[in-house]
Structure formats: structure tokens, C-alpha cells
C-alpha positions in Angstrom: 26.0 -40.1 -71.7 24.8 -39.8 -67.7 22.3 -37.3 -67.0 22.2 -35.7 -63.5 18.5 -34.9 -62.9 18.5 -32.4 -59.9 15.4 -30.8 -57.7 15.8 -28.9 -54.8 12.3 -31.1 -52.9 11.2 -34.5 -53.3 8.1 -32.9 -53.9 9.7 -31.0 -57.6 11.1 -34.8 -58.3 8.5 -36.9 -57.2 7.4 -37.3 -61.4 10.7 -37.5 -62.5 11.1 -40.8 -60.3 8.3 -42.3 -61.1 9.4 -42.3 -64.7 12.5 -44.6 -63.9 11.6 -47.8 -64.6 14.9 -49.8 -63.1 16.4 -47.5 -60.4 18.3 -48.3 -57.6 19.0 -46.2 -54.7 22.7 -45.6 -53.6 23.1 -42.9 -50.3 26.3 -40.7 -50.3 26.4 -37.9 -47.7 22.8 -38.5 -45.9 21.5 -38.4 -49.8 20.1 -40.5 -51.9 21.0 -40.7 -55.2 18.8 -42.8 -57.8 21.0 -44.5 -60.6 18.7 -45.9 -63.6 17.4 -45.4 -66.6 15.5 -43.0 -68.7 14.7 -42.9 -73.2 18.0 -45.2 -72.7 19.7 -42.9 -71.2 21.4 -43.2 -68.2 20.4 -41.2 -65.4 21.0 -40.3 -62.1 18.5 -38.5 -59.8 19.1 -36.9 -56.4 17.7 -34.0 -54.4 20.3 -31.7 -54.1 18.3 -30.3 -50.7 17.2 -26.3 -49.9 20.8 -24.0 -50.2 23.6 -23.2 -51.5 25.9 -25.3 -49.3 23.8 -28.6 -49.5 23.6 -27.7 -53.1 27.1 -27.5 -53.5 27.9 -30.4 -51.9 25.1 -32.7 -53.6 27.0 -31.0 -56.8 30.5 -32.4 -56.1 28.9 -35.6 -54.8 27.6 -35.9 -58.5 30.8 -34.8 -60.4 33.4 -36.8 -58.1 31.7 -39.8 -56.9 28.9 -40.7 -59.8 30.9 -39.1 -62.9 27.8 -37.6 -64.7 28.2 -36.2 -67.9 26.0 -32.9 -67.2 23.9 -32.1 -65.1 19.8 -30.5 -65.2 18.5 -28.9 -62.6 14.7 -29.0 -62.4 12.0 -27.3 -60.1 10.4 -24.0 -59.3 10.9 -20.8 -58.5 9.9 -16.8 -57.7 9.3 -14.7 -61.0 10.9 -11.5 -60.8 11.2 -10.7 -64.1 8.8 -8.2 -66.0 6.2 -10.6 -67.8 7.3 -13.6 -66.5 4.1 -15.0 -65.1 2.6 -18.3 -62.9 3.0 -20.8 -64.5 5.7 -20.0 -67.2 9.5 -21.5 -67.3 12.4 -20.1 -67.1 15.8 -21.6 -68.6 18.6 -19.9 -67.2 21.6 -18.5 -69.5 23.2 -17.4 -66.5 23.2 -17.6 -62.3 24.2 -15.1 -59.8 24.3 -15.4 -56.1 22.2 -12.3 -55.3 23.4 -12.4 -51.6 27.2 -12.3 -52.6 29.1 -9.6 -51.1 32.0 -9.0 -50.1 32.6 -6.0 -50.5 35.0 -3.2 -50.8 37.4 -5.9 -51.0 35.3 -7.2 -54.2 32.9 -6.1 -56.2 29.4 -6.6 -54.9 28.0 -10.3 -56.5 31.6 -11.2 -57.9 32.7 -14.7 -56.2 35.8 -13.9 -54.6 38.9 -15.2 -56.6 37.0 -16.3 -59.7 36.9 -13.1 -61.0 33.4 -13.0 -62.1 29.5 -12.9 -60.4 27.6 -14.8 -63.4 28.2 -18.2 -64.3 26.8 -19.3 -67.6 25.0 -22.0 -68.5 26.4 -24.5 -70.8 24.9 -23.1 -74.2 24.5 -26.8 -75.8 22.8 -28.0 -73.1 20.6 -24.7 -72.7 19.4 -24.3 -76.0 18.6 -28.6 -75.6 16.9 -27.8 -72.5 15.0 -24.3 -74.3 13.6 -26.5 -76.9 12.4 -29.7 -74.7 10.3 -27.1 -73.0 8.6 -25.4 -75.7 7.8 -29.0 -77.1 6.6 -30.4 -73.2 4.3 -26.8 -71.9 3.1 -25.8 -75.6 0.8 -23.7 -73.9 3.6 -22.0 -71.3 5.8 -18.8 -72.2 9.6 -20.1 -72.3 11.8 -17.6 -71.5 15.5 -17.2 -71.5 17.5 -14.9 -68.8 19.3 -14.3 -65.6 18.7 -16.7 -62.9 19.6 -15.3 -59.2 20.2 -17.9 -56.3 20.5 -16.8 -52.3 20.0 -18.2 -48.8 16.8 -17.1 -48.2 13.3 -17.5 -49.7 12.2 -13.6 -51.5 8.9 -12.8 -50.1 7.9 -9.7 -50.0 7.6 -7.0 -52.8 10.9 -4.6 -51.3 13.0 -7.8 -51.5 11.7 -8.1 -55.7 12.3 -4.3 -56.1 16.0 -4.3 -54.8 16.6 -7.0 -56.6 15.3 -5.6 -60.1 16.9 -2.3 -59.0 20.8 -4.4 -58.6 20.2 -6.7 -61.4 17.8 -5.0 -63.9 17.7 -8.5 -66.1 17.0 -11.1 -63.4 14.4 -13.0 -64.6 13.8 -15.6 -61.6 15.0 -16.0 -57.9 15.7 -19.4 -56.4 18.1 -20.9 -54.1 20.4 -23.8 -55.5 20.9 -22.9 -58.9 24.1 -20.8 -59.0 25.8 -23.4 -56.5 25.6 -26.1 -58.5 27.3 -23.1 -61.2 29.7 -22.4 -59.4 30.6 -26.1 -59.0 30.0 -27.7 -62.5 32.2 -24.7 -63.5 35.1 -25.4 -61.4 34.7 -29.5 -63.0 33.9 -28.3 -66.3 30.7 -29.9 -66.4 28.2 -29.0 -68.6 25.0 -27.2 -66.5 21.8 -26.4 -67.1 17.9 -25.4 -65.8 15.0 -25.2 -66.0 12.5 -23.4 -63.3 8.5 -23.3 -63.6 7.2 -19.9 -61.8 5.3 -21.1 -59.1 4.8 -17.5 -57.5 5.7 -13.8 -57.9 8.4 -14.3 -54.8 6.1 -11.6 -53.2 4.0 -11.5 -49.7 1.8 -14.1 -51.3 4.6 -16.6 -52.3 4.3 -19.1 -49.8 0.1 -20.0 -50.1 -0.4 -23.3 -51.8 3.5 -23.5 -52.4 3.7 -27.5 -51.9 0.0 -27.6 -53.4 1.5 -26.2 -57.4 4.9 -27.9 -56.9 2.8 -31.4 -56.6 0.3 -30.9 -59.2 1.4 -28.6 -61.8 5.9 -28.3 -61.7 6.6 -31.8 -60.8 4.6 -32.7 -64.2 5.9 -29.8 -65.9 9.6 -31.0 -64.7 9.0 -34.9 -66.1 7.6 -33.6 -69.3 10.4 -31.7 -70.0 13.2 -34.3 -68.7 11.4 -36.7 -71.1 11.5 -34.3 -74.1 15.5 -33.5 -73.3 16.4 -37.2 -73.4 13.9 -38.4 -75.9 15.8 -35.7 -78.2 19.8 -35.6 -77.2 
């Protein structure tokens, strides 16, 4: 089994590296992708960079040219979702590019030709990834929901309001996640992920952004890896 262990920043997968023991560094693309060890495991680590299209390409990069088995994505993100709070983590059951549209031709948020606007999660590797978080952040809500990707980062309270008002369920707002969706579903590989709430995604989002992703998800992100190999 090879494990694709994905962040957005170096900054979300600086812990996560420092937990390989044996890697070696192999650049595809402008990337650099981290193949090694982990509980045993293989692993390969690799920032899939900040968007959709860098995140789709990282994506393909990992299915065609390094053959993982599934993939995790790991990092933070805005909470959108009533009661989910700093500091909490969100495993997706489903992504959603919030700034599809392309409308009337389509429905507004269906991906043209695929006949659908959510992509699910793979539920083995979701409810794996559910319970490695509840055993690393014992002291962190875990929830379960809708995760929404875009090209942009949501900062301001209107942005969060349309969103709730379109997608009533969204739980979190990012901007890699349903890429990498998208993509594992068109290879059939199994996807997952997992996002610690490192703001409300309102007017406020950006202040000591780099500061929480260092010192309290990049942890949160290792711990949880650790427990999700250590257990499947």
C-alpha cells in the first residue's frame, strides 16, 4: 500500500516530513515529491501548491507517474459551517467546487460532462481518516460534511453568507480539495481529507494565518497521518 500525503503549503507539511525517516526527493513538474517511509508504510509526500489547477496537476502527477494507492489530503482551512469552530477538523464526505458555473448550459456547481457537482470521498478511507483523528486531537470536535474548494481565499462575512445560503451543508471552504476529487475520481483512486479550522474564512481570516498553520495544524496534520498508518 503507497500513501499519497498531500498539503497545499510547505508550511501544513513541514511535520509530516520530518516524520520520514528515509526519504528521498524526486522533482516531476517544478515539484518535489518525497518518496519514503512511514509505520512501514510507504509514502509519498508532495505539496500539491495553492489552486485548483496546480492541484490537479500535482494530482495526476501522483496517480500516473508515482502509482499511489490513495491519496490524503492534509492542511487547513475556513470554517463555514454552524459550530464548527478554530481549531476543530473537518473530514470531508464530499467536495464541491463552489465557483463552478456554467450556467444555463449546466446546472450551477455541476462539472460539465460528469453529470454531478459533489464528488465523494472514498468511504473506507474516510471513516479510516474520521477515526485517526479522534484518536490524534482527543480534545478537538471531528466533524463530518461538505467540503467546498474555489480559486480564491473567502474573507469576508458576505462571501460565508452566500455560500451557506447556496450550499446550506458546507461545513469548510478551502482551495485544492475538490481538484484532487475530481481527479482521483476520473483514476479511481481512493481520496480523502482531513482540514483543521484555522479561521472563520471571515474579515479576520488572514491575521496569524502562517503563525497557526506552523504551530498548531502542521502537528495536528502529523498526528493524525501517524494514527491513519499506524492503524490501516
Amino acid at each position: 500500500m503507497k500513501t499519497a500525503i498531500v498539503s497545499a503549503m510547505r508550511e501544513e507539511l513541514a511535520a509530516v516530513l520530518a516524520l520520514l525517516p528515509d526519504e528521498q526527493c524526486q522533482r516531476v513538474a517544478g515539484r518535489d515529491f518525497w518518496v519514503g517511509h512511514l509505520h512501514g508504510q510507504e509514502v509519498v509526500a508532495v505539496l500539491a501548491r495553492i489552486g485548483k489547477v496546480a492541484a490537479a496537476t500535482t494530482a495526476t502527477l501522483l496517480a500516473e507517474r508515482f502509482r499511489v494507492d490513495r491519496v490524503v489530503f492534509t492542511g487547513v482551512a475556513g470554517g463555514i459551517g454552524s459550530g464548527v469552530s478554530v481549531g476543530d477538523a473537518v473530514v470531508a464526505n464530499a467536495f464541491l467546487q463552489h465557483d463552478m458555473d456554467a450556467s444555463p448550459l449546466f446546472p450551477r456547481h455541476e462539472v460539465p460532462l460528469y453529470g454531478m457537482s459533489r464528488f465523494e470521498a472514498d468511504p473506507a478511507l474516510r471513516d479510516a481518516l474520521v477515526q485517526a483523528a479522534r484518536q490524534a486531537l482527543p480534545h478537538a470536535q471531528v466533524h463530518e460534511g461538505l467540503i467546498v474548494s474555489g480559486d480564491r481565499f473567502v474573507s469576508s462575512s458576505a462571501e460565508v453568507r452566500a455560500l451557506r445560503a447556496a450550499l446550506p451543508d458546507v461545513l469548510a471552504v478551502e482551495m485544492e480539495g475538490a481538484a484532487f476529487a475530481q481527479v482521483c475520481h476520473d483514476f479511481d483512486l481512493p481520496f480523502a481529507a482531513v482540514r483543521t479550522i484555522s479561521d472563520r474564512a471571515d474579515e479576520a481570516a488572514h491575521r496569524d494565518f502562517l503563525q497557526f498553520v506552523r504551530t498548531v495544524a502542521s502537528p495536528a496534520s502529523a498526528a493524525i497521518v501517524q494514527a491513519l498508518l499506524a492503524a490501516t
